[in-house]
C-alpha positions, 0 to 999 in steps of 0.5 A: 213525568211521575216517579215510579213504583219499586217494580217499576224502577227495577224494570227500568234498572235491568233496561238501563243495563241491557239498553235495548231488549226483548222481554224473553231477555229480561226475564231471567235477570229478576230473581230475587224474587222471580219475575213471570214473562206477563208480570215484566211485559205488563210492567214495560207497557206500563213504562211504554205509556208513562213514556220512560220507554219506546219499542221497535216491533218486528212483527209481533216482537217488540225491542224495548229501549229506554227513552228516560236516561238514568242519570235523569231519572235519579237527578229527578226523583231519587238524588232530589228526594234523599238530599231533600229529606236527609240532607235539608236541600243541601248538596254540602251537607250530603258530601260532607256527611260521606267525609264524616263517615269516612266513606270518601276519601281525601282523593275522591273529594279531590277529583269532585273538586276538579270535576267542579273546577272544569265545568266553570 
């Protein structure tokens, strides 16, 4: 499996959102900046061939839906990436910048803690 590109990915962030969906329903949701319907059909076969995503036809319309969840493509690609070359492969030193930089709260890293602590 391989990390997609930008385009690729916000294709996928509107999936992920949708769950299922027809192109024609996707379209309207790129706008900054638009997308045209050939640009996001050509985007999800991409994805279709890559495996992120399956199809249900119906005649010639196809559902689109993911197959790649997004929790597993962060873990893989964007979580492993960021903690990799900011944080020096250290989980601990990505919390603990957040605490530094006051962007979690005492509460929050508590509710970490537990989360931890049920999952032993």
């Amino acid at each position: 499996m391989e990390k997609l590109t930008a385009k690729e990915e916000e294709v996928m962030r509107v999936l992920w959102k949708m769950e299922q969906a027809y192109v024609k329903d996707m379209v309207p949701l790129f706008d900054n900046p638009p997308l045209h319907y050939n640009t996001v059909s050509t985007i999800i076969r991409n994805l279709e061939e890559k495996g992120y995503v399956g199809h249900k036809a119906y005649g010639n319309t196809h559902e689109y839906y993911p197959i790649v969840s997004k929790e597993f493509y962060q873990n893989r690609f964007v979580l492993k990436k960021v903690v990799g070359d900011y944080f020096d492969n250290s989980y601990k030193n990505l919390v603990s910048y957040f605490a530094e930089n006051e962007k979690i709260s005492a509460d929050e890293l508590r509710e970490i803690l537990s989360l931890i602590e049920q999952k032993k």
